[in-house]
DRENDO-1510 file (C-alpha; in Angstrom, 1 decimal, always signed):
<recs>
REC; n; res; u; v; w
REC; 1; UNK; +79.0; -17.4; -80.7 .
REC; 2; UNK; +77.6; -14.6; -79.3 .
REC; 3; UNK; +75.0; -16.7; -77.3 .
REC; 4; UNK; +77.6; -19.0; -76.0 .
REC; 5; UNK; +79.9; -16.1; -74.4 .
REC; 6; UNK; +76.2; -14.8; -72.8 .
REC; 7; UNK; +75.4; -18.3; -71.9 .
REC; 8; UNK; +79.0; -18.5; -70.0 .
REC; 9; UNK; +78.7; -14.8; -68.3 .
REC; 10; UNK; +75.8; -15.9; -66.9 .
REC; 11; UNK; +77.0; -18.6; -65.6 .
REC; 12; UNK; +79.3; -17.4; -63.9 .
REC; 13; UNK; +77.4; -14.5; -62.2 .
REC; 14; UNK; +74.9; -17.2; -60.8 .
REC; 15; UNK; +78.4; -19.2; -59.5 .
REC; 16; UNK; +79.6; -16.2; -57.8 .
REC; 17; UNK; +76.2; -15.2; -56.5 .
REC; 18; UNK; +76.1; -18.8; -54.9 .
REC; 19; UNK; +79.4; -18.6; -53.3 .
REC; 20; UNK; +78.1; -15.5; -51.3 .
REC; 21; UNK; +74.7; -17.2; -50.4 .
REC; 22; UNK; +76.9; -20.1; -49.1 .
REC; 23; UNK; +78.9; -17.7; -47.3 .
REC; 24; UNK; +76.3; -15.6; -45.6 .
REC; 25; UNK; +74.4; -19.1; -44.6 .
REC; 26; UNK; +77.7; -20.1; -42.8 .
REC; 27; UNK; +78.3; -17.4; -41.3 .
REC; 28; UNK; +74.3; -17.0; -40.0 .
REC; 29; UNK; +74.8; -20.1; -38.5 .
REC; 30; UNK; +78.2; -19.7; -36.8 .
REC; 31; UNK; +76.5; -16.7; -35.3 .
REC; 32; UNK; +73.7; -18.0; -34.3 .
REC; 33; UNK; +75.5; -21.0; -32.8 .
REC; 34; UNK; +78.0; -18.1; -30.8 .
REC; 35; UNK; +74.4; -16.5; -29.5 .
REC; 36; UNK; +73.1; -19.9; -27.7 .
REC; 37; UNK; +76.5; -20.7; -26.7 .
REC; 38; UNK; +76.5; -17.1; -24.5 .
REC; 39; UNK; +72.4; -17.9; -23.6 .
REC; 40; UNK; +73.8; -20.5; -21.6 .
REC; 41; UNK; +76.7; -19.4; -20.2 .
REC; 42; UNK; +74.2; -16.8; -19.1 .
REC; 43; UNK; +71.7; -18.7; -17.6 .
REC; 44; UNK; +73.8; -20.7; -16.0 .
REC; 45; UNK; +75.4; -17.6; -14.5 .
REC; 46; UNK; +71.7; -16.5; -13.7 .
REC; 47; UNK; +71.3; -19.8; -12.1 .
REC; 48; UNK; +74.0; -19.6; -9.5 .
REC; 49; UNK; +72.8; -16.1; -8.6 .
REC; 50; UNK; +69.7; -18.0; -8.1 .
REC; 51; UNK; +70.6; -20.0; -5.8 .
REC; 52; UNK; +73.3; -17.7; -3.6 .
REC; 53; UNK; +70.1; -15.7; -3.6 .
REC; 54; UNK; +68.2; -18.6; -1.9 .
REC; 55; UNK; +71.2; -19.4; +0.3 .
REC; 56; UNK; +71.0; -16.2; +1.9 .
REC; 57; UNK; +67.9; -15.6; +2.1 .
REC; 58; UNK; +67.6; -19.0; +4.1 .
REC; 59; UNK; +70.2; -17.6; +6.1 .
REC; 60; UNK; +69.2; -14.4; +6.8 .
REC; 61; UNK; +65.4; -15.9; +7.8 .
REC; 62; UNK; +67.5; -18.4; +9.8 .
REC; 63; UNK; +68.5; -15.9; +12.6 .
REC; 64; UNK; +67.7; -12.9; +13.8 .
REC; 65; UNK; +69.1; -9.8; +11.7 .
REC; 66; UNK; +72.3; -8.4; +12.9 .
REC; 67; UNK; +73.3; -4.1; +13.6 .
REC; 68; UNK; +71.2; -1.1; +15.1 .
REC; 69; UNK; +68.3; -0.8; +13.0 .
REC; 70; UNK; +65.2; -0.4; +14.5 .
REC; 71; UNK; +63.2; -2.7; +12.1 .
REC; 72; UNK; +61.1; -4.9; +12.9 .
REC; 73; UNK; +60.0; -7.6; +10.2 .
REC; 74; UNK; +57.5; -10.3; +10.7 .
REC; 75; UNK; +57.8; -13.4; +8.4 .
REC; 76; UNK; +56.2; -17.2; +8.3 .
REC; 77; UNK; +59.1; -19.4; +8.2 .
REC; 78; UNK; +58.5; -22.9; +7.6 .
REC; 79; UNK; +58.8; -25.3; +10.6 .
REC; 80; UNK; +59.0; -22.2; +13.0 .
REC; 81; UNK; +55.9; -20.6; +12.7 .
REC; 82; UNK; +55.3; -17.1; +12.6 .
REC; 83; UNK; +57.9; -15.2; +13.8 .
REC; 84; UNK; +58.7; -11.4; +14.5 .
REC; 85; UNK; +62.6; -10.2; +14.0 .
REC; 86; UNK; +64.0; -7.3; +15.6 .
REC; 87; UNK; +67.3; -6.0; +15.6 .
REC; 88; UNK; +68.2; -8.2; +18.5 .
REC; 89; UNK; +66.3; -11.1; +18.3 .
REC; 90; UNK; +63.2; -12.9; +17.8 .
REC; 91; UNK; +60.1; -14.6; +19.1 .
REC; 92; UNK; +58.0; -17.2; +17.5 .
REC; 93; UNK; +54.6; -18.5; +17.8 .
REC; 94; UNK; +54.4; -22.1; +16.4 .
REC; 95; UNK; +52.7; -25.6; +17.3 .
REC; 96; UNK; +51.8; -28.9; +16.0 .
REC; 97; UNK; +48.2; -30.8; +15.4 .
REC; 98; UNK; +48.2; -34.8; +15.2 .
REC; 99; UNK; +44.4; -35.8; +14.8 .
REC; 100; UNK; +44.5; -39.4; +15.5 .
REC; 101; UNK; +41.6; -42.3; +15.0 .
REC; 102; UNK; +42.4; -45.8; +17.3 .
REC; 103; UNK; +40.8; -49.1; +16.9 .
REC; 104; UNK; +41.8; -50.8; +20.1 .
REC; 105; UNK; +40.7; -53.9; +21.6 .
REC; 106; UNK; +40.3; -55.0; +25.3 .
REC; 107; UNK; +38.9; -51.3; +25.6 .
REC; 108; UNK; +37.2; -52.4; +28.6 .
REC; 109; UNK; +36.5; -54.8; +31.4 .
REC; 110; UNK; +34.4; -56.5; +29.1 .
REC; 111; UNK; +37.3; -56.6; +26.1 .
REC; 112; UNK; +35.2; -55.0; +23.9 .
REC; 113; UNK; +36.5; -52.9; +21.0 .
REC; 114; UNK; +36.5; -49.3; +20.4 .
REC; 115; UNK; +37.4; -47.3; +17.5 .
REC; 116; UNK; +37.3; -43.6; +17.8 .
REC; 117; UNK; +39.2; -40.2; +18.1 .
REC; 118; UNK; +42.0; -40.1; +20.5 .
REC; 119; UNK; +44.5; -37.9; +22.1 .
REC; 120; UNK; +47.4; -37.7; +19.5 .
REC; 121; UNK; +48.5; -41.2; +19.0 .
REC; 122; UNK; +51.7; -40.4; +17.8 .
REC; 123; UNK; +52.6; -37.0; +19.5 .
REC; 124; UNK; +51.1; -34.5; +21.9 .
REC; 125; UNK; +49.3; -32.0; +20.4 .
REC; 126; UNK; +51.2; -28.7; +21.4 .
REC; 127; UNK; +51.3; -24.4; +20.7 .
REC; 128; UNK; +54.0; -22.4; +22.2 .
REC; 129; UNK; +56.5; -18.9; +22.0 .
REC; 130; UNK; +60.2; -19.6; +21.9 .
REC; 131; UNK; +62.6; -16.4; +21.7 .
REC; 132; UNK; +66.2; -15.1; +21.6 .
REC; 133; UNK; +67.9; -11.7; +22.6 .
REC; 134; UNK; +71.0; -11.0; +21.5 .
REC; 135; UNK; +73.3; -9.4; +24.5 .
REC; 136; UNK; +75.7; -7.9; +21.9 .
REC; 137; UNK; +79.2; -8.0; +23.2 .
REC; 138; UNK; +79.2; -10.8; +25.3 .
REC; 139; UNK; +78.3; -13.1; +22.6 .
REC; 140; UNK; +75.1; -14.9; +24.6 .
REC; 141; UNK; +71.7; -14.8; +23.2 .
REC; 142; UNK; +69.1; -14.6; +26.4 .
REC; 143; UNK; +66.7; -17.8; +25.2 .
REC; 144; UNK; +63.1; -19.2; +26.6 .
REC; 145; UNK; +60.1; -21.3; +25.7 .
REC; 146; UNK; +57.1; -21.7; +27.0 .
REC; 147; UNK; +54.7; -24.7; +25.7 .
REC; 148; UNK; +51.4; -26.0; +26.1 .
REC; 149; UNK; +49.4; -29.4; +25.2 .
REC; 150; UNK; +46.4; -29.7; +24.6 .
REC; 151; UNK; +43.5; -32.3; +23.2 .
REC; 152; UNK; +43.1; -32.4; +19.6 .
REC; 153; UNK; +39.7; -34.0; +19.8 .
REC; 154; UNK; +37.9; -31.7; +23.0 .
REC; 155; UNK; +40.4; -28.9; +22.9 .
REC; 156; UNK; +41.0; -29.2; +26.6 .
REC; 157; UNK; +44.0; -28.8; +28.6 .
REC; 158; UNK; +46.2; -31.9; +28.7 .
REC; 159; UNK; +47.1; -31.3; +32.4 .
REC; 160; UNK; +43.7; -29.2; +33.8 .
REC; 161; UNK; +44.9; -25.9; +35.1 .
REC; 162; UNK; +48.6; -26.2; +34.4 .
REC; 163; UNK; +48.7; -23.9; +31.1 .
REC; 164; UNK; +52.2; -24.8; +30.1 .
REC; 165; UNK; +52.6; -27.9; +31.1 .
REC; 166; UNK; +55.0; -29.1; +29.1 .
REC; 167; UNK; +57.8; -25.8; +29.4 .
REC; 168; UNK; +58.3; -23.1; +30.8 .
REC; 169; UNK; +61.9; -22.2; +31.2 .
REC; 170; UNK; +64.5; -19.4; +30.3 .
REC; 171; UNK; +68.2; -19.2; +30.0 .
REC; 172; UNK; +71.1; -18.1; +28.3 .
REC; 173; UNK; +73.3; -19.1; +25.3 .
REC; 174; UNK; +76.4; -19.1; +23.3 .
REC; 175; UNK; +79.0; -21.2; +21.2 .
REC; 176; UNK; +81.4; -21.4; +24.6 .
REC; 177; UNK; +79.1; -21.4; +27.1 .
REC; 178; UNK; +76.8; -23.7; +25.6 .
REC; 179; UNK; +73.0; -24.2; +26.4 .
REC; 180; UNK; +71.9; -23.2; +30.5 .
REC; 181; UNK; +68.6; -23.3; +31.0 .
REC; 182; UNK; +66.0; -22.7; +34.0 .
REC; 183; UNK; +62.7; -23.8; +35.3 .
REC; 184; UNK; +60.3; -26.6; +33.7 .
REC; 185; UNK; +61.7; -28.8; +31.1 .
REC; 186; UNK; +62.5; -32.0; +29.0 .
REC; 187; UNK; +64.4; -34.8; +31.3 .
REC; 188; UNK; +67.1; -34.5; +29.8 .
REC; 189; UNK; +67.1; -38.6; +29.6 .
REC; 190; UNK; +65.0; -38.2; +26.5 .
REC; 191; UNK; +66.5; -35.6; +24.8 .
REC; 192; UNK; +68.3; -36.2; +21.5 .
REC; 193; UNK; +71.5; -35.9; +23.4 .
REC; 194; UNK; +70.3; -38.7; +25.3 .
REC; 195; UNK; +67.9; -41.7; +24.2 .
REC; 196; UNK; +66.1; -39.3; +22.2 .
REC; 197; UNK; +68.4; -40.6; +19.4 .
REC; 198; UNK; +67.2; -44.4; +19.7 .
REC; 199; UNK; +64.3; -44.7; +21.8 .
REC; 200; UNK; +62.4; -45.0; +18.3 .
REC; 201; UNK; +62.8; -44.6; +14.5 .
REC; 202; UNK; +60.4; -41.4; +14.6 .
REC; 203; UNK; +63.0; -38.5; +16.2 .
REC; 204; UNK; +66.4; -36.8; +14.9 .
REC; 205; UNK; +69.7; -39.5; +14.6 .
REC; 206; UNK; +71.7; -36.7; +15.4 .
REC; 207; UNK; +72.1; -35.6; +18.5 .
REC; 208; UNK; +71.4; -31.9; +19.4 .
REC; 209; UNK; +70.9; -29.6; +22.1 .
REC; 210; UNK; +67.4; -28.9; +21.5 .
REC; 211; UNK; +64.5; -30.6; +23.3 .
REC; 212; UNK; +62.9; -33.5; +22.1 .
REC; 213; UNK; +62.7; -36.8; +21.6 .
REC; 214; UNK; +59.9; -39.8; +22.2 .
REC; 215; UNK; +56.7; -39.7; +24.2 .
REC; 216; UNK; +54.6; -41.8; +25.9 .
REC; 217; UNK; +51.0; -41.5; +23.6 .
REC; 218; UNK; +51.0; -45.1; +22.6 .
REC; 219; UNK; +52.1; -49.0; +23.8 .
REC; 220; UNK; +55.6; -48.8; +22.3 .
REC; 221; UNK; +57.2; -45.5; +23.9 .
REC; 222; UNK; +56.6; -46.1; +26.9 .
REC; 223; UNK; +60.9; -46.7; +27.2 .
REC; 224; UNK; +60.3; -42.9; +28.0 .
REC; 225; UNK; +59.9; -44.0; +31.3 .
REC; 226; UNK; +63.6; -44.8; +32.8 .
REC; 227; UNK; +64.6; -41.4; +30.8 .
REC; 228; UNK; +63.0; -39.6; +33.5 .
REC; 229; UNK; +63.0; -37.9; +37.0 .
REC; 230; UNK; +61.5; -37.7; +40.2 .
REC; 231; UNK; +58.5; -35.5; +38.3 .
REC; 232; UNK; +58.4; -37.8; +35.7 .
REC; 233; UNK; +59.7; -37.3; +32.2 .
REC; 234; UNK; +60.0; -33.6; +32.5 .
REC; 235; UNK; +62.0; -31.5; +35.7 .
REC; 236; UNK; +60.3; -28.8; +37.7 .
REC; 237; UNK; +63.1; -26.1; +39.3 .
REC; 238; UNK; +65.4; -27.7; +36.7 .
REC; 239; UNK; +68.6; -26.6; +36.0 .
REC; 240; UNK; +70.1; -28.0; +32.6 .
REC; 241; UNK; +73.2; -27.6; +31.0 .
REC; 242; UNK; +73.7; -29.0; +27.4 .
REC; 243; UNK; +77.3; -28.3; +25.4 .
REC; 244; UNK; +77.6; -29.4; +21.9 .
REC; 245; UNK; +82.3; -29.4; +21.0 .
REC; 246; UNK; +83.5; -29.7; +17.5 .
REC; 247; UNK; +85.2; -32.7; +17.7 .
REC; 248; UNK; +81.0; -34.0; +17.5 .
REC; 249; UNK; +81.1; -34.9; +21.3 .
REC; 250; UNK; +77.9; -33.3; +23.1 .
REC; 251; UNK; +77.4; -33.6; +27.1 .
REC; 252; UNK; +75.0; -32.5; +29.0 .
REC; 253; UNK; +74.1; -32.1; +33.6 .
REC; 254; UNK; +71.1; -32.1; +34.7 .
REC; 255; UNK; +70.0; -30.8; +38.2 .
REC; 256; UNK; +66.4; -30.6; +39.8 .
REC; 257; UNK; +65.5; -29.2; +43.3 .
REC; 258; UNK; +63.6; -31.1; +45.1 .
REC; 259; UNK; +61.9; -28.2; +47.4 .
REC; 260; UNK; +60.7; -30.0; +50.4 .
REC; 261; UNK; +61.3; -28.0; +53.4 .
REC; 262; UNK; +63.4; -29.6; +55.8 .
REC; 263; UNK; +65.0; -32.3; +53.3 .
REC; 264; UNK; +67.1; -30.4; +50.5 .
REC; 265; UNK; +67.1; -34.1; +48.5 .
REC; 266; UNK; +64.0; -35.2; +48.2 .
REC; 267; UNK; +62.0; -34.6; +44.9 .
REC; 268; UNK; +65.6; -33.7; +43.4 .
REC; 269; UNK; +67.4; -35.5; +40.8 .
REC; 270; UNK; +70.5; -35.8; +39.2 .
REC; 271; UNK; +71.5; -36.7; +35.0 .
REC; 272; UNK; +74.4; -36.7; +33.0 .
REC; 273; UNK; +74.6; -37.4; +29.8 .
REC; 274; UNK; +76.8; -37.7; +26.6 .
REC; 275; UNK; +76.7; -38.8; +22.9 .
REC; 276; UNK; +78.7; -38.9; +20.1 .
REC; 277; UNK; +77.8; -37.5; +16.7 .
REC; 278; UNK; +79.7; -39.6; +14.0 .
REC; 279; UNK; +77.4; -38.7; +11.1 .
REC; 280; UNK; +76.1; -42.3; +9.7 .
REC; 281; UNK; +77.0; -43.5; +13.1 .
REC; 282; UNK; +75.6; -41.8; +16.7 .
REC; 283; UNK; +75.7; -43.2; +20.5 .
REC; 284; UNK; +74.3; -41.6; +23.6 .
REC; 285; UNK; +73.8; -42.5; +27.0 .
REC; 286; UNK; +72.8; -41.3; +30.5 .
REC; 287; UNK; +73.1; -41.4; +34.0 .
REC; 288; UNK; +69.9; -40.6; +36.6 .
REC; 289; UNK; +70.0; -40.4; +40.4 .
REC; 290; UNK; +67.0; -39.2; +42.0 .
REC; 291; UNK; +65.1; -39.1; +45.1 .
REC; 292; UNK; +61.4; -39.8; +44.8 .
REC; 293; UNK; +59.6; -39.3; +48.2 .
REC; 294; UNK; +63.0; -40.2; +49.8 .
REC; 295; UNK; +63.6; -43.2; +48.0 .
REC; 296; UNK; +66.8; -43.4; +45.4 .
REC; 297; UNK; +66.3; -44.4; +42.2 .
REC; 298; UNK; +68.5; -45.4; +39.5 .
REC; 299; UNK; +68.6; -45.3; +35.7 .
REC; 300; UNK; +71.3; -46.0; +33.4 .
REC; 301; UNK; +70.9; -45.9; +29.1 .
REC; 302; UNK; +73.2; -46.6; +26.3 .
REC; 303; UNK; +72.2; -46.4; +22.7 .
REC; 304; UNK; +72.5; -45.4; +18.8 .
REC; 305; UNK; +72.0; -45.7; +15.6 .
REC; 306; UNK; +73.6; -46.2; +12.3 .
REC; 307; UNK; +71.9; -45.3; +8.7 .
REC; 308; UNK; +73.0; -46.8; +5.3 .
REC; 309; UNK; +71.4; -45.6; +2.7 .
REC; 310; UNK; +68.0; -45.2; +3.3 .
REC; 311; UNK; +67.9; -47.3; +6.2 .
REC; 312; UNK; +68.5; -45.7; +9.7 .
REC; 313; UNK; +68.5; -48.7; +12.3 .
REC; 314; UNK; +68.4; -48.0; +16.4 .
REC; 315; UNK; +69.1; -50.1; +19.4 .
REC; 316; UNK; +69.4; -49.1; +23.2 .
REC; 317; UNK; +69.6; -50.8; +26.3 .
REC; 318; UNK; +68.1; -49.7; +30.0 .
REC; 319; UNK; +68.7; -50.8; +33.3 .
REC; 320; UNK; +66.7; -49.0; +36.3 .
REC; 321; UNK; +66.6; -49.7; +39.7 .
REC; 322; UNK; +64.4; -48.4; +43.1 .
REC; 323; UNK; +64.5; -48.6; +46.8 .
REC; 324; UNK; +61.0; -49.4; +47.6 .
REC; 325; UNK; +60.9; -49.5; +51.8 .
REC; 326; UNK; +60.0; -52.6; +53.4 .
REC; 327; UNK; +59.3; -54.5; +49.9 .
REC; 328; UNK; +62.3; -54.2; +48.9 .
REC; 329; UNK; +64.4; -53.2; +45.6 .
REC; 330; UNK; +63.0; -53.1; +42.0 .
REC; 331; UNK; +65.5; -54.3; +39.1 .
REC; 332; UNK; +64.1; -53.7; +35.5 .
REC; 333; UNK; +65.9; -54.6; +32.0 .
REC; 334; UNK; +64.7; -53.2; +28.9 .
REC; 335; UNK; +65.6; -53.2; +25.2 .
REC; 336; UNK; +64.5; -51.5; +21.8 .
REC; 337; UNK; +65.7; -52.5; +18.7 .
REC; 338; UNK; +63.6; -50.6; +15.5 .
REC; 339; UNK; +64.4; -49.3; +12.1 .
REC; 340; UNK; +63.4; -47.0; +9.4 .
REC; 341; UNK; +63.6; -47.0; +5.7 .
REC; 342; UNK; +63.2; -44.0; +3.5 .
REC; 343; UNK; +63.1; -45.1; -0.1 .
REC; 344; UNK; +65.0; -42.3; -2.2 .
REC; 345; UNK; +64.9; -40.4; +0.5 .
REC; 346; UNK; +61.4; -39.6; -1.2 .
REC; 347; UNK; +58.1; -38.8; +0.7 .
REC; 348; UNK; +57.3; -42.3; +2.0 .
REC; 349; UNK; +58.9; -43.9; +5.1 .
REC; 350; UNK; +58.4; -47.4; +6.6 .
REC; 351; UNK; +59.2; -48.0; +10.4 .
REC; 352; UNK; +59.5; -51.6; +12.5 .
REC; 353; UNK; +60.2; -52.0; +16.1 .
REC; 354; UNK; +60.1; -54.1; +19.2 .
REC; 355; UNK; +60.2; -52.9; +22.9 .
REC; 356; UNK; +60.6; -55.1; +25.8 .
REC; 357; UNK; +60.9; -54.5; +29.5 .
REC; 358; UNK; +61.1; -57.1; +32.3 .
REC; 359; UNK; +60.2; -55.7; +36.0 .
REC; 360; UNK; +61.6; -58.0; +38.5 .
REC; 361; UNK; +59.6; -56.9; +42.5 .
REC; 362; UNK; +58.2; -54.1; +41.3 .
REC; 363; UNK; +55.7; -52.2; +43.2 .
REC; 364; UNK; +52.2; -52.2; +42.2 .
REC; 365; UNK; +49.5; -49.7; +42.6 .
REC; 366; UNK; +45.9; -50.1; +44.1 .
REC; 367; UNK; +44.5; -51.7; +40.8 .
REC; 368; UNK; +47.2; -54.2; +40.5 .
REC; 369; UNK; +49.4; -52.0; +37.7 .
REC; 370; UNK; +52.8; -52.1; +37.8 .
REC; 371; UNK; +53.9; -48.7; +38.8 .
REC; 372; UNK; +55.8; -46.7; +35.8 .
REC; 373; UNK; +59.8; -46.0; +36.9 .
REC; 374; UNK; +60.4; -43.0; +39.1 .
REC; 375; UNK; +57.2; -43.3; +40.4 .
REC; 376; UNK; +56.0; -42.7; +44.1 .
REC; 377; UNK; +56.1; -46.5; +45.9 .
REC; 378; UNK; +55.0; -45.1; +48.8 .
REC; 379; UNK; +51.7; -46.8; +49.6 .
REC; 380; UNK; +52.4; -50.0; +47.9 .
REC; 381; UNK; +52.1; -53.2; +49.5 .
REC; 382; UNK; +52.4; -55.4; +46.7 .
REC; 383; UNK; +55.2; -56.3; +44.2 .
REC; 384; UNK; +54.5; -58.3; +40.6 .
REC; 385; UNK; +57.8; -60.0; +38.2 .
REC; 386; UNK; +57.0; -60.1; +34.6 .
REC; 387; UNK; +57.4; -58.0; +31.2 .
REC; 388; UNK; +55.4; -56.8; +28.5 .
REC; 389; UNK; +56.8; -56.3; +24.8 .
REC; 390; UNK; +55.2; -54.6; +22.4 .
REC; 391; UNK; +55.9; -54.7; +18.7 .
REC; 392; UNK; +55.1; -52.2; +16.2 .
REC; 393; UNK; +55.1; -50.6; +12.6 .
REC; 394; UNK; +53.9; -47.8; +10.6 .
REC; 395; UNK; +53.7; -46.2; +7.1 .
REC; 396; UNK; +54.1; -42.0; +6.4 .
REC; 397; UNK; +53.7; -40.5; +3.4 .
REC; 398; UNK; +54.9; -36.8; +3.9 .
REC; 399; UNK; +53.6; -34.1; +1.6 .
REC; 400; UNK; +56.5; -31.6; +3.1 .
REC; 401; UNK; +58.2; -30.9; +6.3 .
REC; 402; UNK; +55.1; -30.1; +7.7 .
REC; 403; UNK; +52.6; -32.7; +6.9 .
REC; 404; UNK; +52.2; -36.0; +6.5 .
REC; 405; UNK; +49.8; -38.5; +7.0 .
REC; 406; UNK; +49.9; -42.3; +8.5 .
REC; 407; UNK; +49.2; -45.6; +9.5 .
REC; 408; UNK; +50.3; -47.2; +12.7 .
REC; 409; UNK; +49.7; -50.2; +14.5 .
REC; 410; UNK; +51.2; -52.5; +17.6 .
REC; 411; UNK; +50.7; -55.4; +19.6 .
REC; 412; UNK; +51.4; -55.5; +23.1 .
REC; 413; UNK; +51.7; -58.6; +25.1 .
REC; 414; UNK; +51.4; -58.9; +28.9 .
REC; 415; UNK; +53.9; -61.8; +30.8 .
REC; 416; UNK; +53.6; -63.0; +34.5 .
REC; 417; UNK; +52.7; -60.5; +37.0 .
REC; 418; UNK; +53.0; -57.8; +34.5 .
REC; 419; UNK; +49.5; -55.8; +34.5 .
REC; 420; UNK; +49.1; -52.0; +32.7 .
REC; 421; UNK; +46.0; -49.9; +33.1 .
REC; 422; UNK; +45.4; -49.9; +29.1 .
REC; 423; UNK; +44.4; -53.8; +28.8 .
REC; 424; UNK; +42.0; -53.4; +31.6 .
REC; 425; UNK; +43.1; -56.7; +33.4 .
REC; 426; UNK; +43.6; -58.6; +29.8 .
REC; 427; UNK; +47.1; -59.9; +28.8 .
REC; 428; UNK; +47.4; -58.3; +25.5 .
REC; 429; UNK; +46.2; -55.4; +23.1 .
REC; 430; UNK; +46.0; -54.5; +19.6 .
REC; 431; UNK; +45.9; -50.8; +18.8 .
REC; 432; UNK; +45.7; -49.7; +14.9 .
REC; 433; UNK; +45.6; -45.7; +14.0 .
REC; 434; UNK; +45.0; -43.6; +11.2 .
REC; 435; UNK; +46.1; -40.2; +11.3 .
REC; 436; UNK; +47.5; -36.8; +10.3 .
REC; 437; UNK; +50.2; -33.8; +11.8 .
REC; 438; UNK; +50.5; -30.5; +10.7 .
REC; 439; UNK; +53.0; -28.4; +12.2 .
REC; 440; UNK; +52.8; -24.1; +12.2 .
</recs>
């Protein structure tokens, strides 16, 4: 008897002591459950401080700091090169590199081949200083740029003895004033408020007030052409007014002296221009008069692009006219249609294209080439009809903003009277190209 009442006590103490174990476990584990619950409420808290950390300090790297200090901070930014920040502004030192290696045929007379290092196949190799100073109260930042190109491959000059050949201007700025500018700079035919936005796949869709846009380093952007003035595809003693409006509409006036004495229009030339930002979808356009050697000539452009997806495809139209003396007027008609698809929007791009324009009398120089539009007719005596078209491709692979490297390649055909410099008197030329940019 006395064993079963100890037997039952003890029992019942092991029972109750169970209870509690179960207890304290349950209640371990509610905390411990409470505990990870507020570890990720926290880092997610941690998380958005993160990144309104980021946000301003983007921001704040952006622009030149604000107030009266006296600091001065000097910072790498990326894409804009190394810049030192005051209290009212800024000035930047920055560039790009594009080492380029071409395997061309019809290299010669002889239409041999040649494969070796060229001048930037894809874009001028440039360094230059941009700047801002706030004016404080009247709202205007005083702006300027002055750039220079040079050879990758010798290190020379691109123009000899012209140091910045490719800007030097200065001007002022704000949101209702827009963007006035003076001295040497961009046609504003090319710019991305212009055909910048569709000559090719390689530039910004949108379009913008800053300078930009194609060039003219390879067969297929030579379009850049008809986007030009009476000095080519950049203005010297320009004036240039660019206006961006909320409603997405940008225009733009172009004005260049012509400075021969005695004759206040020749040299000088004339461009307006406006586009549309519609996000997926842009259009542009222009308008050039000039006088070149006191003959007019004409250019008119309309173009966009539209971008689904990955894909971002561009299409323009040009039509460019010239007085040419006693042999008469030049009509030319030219076309681009290209695209470019971004997969994921991830590091790899893949562009197409095709370029054709059809010179009807134009004026040819002393070795039989068709002289490029604007150019001086002056001493010509012969005129050629024909086209060339050119189609092309290419494949980046970008390892940031920076860098990338790629393969390009196009085929340009001659038609009729149509004769370039670059085939050396043959009717067609392939051009394939391996290279890399880098941009400080």
């Amino acid at each position: 008897m006395k064993k079963s009442i100890l037997y039952s006590a003890i029992m019942a103490i092991w029972a109750v002591s169970g209870v509690a174990h179960a207890d304290e476990i349950a209640d371990l584990k509610a905390e411990i459950a409470a505990q990870k619950k507020a570890a990720e409420e926290q880092k997610a808290r941690l998380d958005v401080l993160e990144q309104k950390l980021s946000n301003a300090t983007q921001t704040v790297a952006a622009r030149p700091p604000q107030g009266d200090g006296g600091g001065v901070n000097v910072s790498f930014e990326q894409g804009k090169g190394l810049t030192v920040k005051g209290s009212q502004g800024y000035a930047s030192l920055y560039g790009l590199i594009d080492i380029s290696y071409v395997h061309t045929n019809n290299a010669n007379g002889s239409g041999a081949s040649v494969t070796s290092p060229r001048v930037a196949w894809f874009s001028g190799n440039r360094w230059g200083l941009t700047g801002a100073h706030n004016l404080g109260k009247t709202g205007m930042d005083v702006i300027f740029r002055l750039e220079s190109e040079f050879e990758s491959q010798t290190g020379d000059m691109d123009t000899p003895g012209t140091l910045f050949n490719r800007d030097a201007w200065v001007g002022v700025q704000s949101k209702d004033l827009g963007k006035l500018t003076f001295g040497r700079q961009n046609a504003i035919g090319r710019d991305p408020i212009a055909s910048g936005i569709y000559g090719d796949p390689y530039g910004s869709a949108a379009p913008s007030l800053d300078e930009g846009g194609y060039t003219n380093n390879n067969n297929f952007k030579q379009l850049i052409f008809y986007a030009g003035s009476a000095t080519g595809t950049r203005v010297n003693n320009g004036v240039v007014w660019k206006k961006a409006f909320d409603s997405g509409l940008y225009v733009g006036a172009q004005y260049q002296f012509g400075g021969v004495p005695g004759s206040f229009s020749t040299g000088s030339s004339e461009t307006v221009s406006l586009a549309y930002a519609g996000g997926n979808f842009n259009v542009a356009g222009f308008v050039t008069a000039a006088n070149v050697n006191g003959r007019n000539n004409r250019a008119y452009s309309l173009g966009g692009n539209y971008t689904i997806g990955s894909v971002r495809v561009n299409g323009g139209l040009f039509h460019y006219t010239a007085d040419q003396g006693g042999l008469g007027s030049r009509s030319d008609n030219a076309y681009t249609v290209s695209a470019k698809w971004t997969p994921n929007k991830g590091p790899w791009d893949y562009a197409l294209g095709y370029v054709n324009m059809k010179a009807n009398n134009a004026a040819v120089n002393g070795s039989g080439n068709v002289i490029n539009a604007f150019g001086n007719t002056t001493s010509s005596t012969v005129v050629a009809t024909g086209s060339r078209s050119t189609v092309y491709g290419s494949v980046m692979y970008h390892f940031d903003k920076l860098t990338e490297v790629y393969v390009g390649t196009d085929y340009l055909r001659l038609k009729d009277g149509y004769r370039v410099s670059a085939t050396n008197g043959a009717k067609s030329q392939w051009e394939l190209a391996v290279g890399m940019r880098t941009r400080f």
